[in-house]
C-alpha positions as CSV (number, residue, x, y, z in Angstrom):
1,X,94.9,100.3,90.7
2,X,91.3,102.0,90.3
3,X,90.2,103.9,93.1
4,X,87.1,105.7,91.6
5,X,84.7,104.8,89.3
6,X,81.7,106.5,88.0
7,X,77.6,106.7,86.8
8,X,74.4,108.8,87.1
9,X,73.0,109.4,90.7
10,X,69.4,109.6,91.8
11,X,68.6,111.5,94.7
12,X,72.3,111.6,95.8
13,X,71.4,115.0,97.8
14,X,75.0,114.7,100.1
15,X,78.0,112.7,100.1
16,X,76.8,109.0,101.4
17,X,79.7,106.9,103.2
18,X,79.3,103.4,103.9
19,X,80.5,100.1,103.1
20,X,79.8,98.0,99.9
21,X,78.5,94.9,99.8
22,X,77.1,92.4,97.2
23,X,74.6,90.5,99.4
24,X,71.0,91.6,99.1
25,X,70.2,90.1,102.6
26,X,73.3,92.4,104.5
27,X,72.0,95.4,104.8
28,X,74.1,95.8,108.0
29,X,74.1,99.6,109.5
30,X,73.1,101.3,106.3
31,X,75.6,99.6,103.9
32,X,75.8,100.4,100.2
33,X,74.4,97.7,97.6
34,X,75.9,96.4,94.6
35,X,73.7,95.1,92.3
36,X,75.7,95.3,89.6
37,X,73.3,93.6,86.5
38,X,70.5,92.6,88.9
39,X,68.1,94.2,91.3
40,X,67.3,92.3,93.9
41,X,63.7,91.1,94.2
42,X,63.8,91.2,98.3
43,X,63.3,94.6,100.2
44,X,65.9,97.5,99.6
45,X,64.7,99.3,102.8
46,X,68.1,99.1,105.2
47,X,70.6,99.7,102.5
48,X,71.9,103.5,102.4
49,X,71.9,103.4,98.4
50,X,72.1,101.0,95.4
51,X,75.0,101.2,92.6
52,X,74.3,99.3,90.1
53,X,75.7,98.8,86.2
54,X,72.3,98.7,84.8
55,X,70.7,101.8,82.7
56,X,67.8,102.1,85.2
57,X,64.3,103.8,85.2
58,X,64.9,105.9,88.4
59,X,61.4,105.3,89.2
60,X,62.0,101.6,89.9
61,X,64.3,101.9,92.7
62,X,62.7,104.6,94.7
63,X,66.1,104.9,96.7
64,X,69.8,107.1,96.5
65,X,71.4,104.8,93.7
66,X,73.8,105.4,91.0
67,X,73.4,103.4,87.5
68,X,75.5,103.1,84.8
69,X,78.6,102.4,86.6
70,X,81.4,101.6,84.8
71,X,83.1,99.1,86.4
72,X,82.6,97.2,90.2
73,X,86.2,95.4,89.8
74,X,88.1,96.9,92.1
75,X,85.6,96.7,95.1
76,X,85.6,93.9,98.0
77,X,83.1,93.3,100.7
78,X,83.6,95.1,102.9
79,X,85.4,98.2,101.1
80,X,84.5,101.8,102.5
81,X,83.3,104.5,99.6
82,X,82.0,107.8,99.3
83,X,78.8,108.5,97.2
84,X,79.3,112.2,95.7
85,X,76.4,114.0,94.6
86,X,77.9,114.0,90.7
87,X,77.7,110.3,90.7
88,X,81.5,109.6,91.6
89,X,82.4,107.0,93.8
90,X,85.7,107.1,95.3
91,X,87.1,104.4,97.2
92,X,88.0,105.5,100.9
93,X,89.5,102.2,102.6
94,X,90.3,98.9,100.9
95,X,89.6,96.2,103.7
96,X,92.7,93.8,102.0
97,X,95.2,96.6,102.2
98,X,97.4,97.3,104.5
99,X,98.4,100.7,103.0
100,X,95.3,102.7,103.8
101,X,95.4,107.0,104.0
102,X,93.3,110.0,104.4
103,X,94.0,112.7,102.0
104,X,93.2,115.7,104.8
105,X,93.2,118.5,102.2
106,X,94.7,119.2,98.7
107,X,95.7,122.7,100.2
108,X,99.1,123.0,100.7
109,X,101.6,125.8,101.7
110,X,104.7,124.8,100.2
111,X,104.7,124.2,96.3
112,X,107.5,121.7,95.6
113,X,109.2,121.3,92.7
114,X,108.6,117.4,92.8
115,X,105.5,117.5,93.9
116,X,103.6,114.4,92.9
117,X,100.0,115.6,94.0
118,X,100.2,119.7,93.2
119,X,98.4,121.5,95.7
120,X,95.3,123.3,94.3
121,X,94.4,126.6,96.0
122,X,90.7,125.6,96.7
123,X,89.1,125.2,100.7
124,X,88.3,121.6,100.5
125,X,88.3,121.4,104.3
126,X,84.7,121.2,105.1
127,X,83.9,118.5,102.5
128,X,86.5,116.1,102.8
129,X,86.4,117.2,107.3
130,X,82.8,115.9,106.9
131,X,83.6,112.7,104.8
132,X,86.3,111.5,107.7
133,X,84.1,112.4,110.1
134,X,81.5,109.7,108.6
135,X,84.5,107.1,107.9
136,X,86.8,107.2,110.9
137,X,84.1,105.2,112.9
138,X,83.2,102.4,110.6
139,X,87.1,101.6,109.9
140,X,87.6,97.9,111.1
141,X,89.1,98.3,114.2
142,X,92.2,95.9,113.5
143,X,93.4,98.5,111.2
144,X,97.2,98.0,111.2
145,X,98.2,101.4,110.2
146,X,96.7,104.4,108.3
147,X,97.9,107.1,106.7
148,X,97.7,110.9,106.7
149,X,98.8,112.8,103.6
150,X,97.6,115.8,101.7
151,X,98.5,118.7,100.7
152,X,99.6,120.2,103.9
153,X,97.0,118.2,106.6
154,X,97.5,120.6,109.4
155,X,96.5,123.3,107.3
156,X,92.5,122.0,108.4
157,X,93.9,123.5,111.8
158,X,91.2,122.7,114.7
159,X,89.6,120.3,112.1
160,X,93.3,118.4,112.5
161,X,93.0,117.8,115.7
162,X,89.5,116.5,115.5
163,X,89.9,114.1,113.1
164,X,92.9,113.1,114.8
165,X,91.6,112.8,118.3
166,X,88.5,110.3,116.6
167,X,91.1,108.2,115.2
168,X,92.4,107.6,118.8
169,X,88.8,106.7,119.7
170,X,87.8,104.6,117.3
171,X,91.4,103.4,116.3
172,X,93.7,103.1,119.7
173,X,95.6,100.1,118.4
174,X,96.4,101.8,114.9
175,X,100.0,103.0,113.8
176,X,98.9,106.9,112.3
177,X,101.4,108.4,109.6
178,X,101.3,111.8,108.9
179,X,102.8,112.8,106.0
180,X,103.6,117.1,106.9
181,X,106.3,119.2,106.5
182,X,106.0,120.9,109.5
183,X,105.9,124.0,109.5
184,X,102.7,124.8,111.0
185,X,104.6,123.3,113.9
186,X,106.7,126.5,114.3
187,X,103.7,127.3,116.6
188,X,104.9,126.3,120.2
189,X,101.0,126.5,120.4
190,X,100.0,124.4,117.5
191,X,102.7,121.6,118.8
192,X,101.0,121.8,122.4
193,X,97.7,121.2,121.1
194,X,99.2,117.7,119.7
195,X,100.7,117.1,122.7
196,X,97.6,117.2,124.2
197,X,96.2,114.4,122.6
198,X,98.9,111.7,123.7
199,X,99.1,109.9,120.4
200,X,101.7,107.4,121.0
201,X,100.9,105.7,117.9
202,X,101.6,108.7,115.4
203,X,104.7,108.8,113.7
204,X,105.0,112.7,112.0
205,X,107.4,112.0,108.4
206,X,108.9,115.4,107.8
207,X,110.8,116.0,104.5
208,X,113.9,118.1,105.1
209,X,116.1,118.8,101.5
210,X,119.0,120.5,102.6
211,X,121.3,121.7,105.5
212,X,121.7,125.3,103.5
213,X,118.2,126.9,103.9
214,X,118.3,128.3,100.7
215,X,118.5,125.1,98.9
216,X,115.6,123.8,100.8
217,X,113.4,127.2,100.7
218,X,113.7,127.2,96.8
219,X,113.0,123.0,96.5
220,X,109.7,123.7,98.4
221,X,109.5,127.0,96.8
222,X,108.5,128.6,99.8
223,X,110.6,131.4,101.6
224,X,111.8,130.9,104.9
225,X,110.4,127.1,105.1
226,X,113.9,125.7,106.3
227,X,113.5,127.4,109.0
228,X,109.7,127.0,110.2
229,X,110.6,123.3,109.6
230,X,113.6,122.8,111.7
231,X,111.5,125.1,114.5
232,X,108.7,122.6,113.9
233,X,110.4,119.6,114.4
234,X,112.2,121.3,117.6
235,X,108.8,121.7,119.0
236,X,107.6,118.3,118.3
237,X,110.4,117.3,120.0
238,X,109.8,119.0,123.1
239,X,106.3,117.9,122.6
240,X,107.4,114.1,122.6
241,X,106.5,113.5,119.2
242,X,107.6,110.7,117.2
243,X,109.4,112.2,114.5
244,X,110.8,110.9,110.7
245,X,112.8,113.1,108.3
246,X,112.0,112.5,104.4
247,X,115.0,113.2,101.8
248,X,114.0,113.2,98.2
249,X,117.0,112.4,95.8
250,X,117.4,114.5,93.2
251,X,119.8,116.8,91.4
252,X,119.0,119.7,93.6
253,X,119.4,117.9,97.1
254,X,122.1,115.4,96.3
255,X,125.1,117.4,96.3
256,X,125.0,118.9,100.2
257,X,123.5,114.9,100.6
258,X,126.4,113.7,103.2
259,X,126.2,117.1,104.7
260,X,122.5,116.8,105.3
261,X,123.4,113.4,106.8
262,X,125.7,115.1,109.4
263,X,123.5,118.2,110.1
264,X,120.6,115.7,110.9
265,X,123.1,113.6,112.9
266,X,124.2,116.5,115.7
267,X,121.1,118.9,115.2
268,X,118.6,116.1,115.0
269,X,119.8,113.1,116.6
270,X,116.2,112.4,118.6
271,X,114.6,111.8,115.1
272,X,112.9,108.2,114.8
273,X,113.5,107.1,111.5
274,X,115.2,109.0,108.2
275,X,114.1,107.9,105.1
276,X,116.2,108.6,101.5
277,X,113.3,108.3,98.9
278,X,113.9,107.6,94.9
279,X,111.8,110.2,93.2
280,X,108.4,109.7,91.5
281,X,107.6,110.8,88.6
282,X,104.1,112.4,88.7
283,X,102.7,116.0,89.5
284,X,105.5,119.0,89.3
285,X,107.8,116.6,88.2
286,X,107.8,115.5,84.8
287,X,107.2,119.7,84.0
288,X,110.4,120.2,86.2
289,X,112.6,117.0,84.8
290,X,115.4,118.8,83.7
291,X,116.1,120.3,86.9
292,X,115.2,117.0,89.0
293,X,116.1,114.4,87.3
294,X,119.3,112.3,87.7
295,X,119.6,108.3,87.0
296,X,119.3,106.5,90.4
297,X,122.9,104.2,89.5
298,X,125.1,107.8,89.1
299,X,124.1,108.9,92.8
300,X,125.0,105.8,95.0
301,X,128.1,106.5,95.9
302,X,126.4,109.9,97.7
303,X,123.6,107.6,99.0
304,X,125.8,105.3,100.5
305,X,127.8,108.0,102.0
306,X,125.0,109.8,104.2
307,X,122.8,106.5,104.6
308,X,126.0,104.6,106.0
309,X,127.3,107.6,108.2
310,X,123.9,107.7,109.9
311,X,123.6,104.0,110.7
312,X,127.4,103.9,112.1
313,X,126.2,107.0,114.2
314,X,123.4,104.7,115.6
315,X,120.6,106.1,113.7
316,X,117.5,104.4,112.3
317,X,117.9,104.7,108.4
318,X,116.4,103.0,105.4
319,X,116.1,103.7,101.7
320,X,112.6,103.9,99.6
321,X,111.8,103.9,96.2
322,X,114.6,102.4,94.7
323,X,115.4,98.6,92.8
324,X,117.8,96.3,94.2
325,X,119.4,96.0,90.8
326,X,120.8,99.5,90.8
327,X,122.2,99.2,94.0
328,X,125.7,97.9,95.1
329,X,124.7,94.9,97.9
330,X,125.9,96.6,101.2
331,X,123.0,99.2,100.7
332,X,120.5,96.4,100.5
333,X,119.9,96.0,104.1
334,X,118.3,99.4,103.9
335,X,115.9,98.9,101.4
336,X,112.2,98.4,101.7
337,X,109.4,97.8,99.7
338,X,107.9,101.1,100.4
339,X,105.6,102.0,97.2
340,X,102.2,101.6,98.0
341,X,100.4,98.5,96.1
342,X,97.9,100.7,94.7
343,X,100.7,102.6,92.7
344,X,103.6,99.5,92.4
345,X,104.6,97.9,89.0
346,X,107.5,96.0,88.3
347,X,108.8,96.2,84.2
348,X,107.8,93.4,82.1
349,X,111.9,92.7,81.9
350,X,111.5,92.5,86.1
351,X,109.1,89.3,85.5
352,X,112.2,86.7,85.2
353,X,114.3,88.6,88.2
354,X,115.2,85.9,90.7
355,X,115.1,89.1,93.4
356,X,111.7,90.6,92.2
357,X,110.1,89.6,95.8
358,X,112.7,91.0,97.5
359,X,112.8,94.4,95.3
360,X,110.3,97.3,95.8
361,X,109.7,98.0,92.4
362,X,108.5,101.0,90.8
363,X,105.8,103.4,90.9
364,X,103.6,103.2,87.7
365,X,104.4,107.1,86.9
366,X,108.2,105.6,86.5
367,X,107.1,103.1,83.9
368,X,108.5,105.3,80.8
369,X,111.0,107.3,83.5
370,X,113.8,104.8,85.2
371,X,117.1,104.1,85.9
372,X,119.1,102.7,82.9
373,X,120.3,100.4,84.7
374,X,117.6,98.1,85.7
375,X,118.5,94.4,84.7
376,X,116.9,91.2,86.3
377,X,119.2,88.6,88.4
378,X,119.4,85.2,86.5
379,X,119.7,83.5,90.1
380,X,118.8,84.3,93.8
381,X,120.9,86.5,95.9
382,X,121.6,86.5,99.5
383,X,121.6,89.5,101.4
């Protein structure tokens, strides 16, 4: 799915965000107009800027606008996006989705070896702190849940709790995921601060690899992270946090898997939710495949192991990432269809499944990087 599109700006002097609208007479509070082939003949005045496909003498529309822009398909009514000063428009919230984040900062202090967005060693903090600063409020306020990612979000620091304390504001009925790995949580300070802000709808997902810290340490490639983690989620604990562990399956943390199960199980056991994720192939990983990669049908039996010891121990546990069709059937009640719909294909052999709305799917990095053993059901399936 396209989430940026491009032209030539004209007096784009900052970033502009605002929602997009086709009607000329809905100017709203300073919404953003497409006029895709036509300018409109009645007054322009309200609207914050014009995009528009049309090659366009700038001195025409006397306004911020961008012309030239490729393509308007992806954008709704009501759609959030962020004018850059290049031209680029990036979509920031799609009003028909339910699966909605914030990318905080791609700054990052761990380096994993999967890695599907690789952090870039850049201070993007100010820019993208000043575009959430503009969007936060104009979010609809039945926004069902949003998410948190980077990079390494609470690396913005005081900026982190900012942006999240405006979210409680303007969003108190919103379920907040923050994707972290928790190590700047090793700060009895830092966890206080979040305290602080009583955000009983935040849910922190924390990927832990390993019992054996030096397993973990080298998966993030970061020495001494195992330990800063498990510190971090302590404190968040004491801090009442609600708290989700993160497994990635791959060569390097499936064989201590069952062990990682039980380590959660007594050192853990006031974690929320733990989540055994199929890997995606994107970022660090295809460069790393050979270390990584194993076919999701030869590690079940491992997967059942740990996912099934956790649930008879009374533990919240579910599976993501992964198809039904590789899985044996008593696993099934802990799948979900947890790959965001801007990223989700299904393989033109899934089309005649009998189970393909049931089954998560793939990511679209996965297309030409997949289990063997995908094969469509001729007829429906019970659970």
């Amino acid at each position: 799915m396209l989430l940026k599109t491009r032209g030539t700006p004209f007096l784009i002097e900052k970033p502009i965000v605002s929602s997009v609208t086709r009607n000329p007479y809905d100017a709203g509070s300073g919404r953003i107009l497409i006029a895709e082939y036509t300018l409109p003949s009645v007054s322009i005045a309200d609207f914050r800027a014009i995009l528009t496909a049309l090659p366009i003498n700038t001195h025409q529309v006397d306004k911020p606008s961008v012309y030239s822009v490729g393509t308007f398909d992806h954008l709704v009514e009501g759609d959030i996006v962020v004018i850059n000063t290049d031209g680029t428009i990036n979509t920031l919230y799609r009003i028909n989705s339910y699966q909605n984040f914030l990318l905080f900062t791609e700054r990052c202090n761990s380096n994993c070896l999967m890695c599907s967005q690789p952090p870039k060693d850049r201070d993007d903090t100010g820019y993208l702190f000043d575009i959430y600063n503009q969007l936060i409020p104009l979010i609809p306020k039945d926004c069902i849940e949003l998410g948190i990612t980077g990079g390494e979000p609470t690396l913005l620091g005081a900026r982190y709790f900012s942006l999240l304390e405006q979210i409680k504001c303007h969003l108190p009925d919103t379920e907040i995921h923050c994707l972290t790995n928790g190590r700047s949580f090793a700060s009895r300070h830092f966890s206080e601060q979040l305290e602080k802000l009583d955000l009983q709808r935040l849910m922190l997902g924390i990927p832990l690899y390993s019992d054996y810290y030096q397993i973990h340490d080298y998966i993030v490639q970061a020495q001494g992270a195992f330990y800063q983690t498990v510190e971090g989620i302590y404190n968040l604990a004491l801090s009442n946090q609600r708290i989700e562990v993160r497994i990635v399956l791959h060569k390097q943390s499936l064989p201590r898997l069952v062990k990682l199960s039980k380590f959660i199980y007594k050192n853990l056991p006031f974690v929320e939710h733990i989540a055994f994720m199929g890997l995606e192939f994107q970022g660090y990983t295809p460069h790393n495949i050979n270390n990584l990669w194993i076919d999701p049908a030869m590690y079940m039996n491992e997967l059942g192991e740990a996912v099934e010891y956790l649930s008879q121990m009374g533990m919240n546990v579910s599976i993501y990432n992964s198809q039904l069709c590789v899985m044996p059937r008593h696993l099934w009640k802990y799948n979900k269809k947890s790959i965001s719909d801007w990223k989700n294909i299904y393989l033109s052999k899934c089309e005649k499944c009998q189970m393909i709305e049931a089954c998560g799917g793939l990511f679209a990095s996965c297309e030409k990087m997949h289990s063997e053993y995908i094969t469509p059901f001729m007829e429906r399936v019970e659970f």
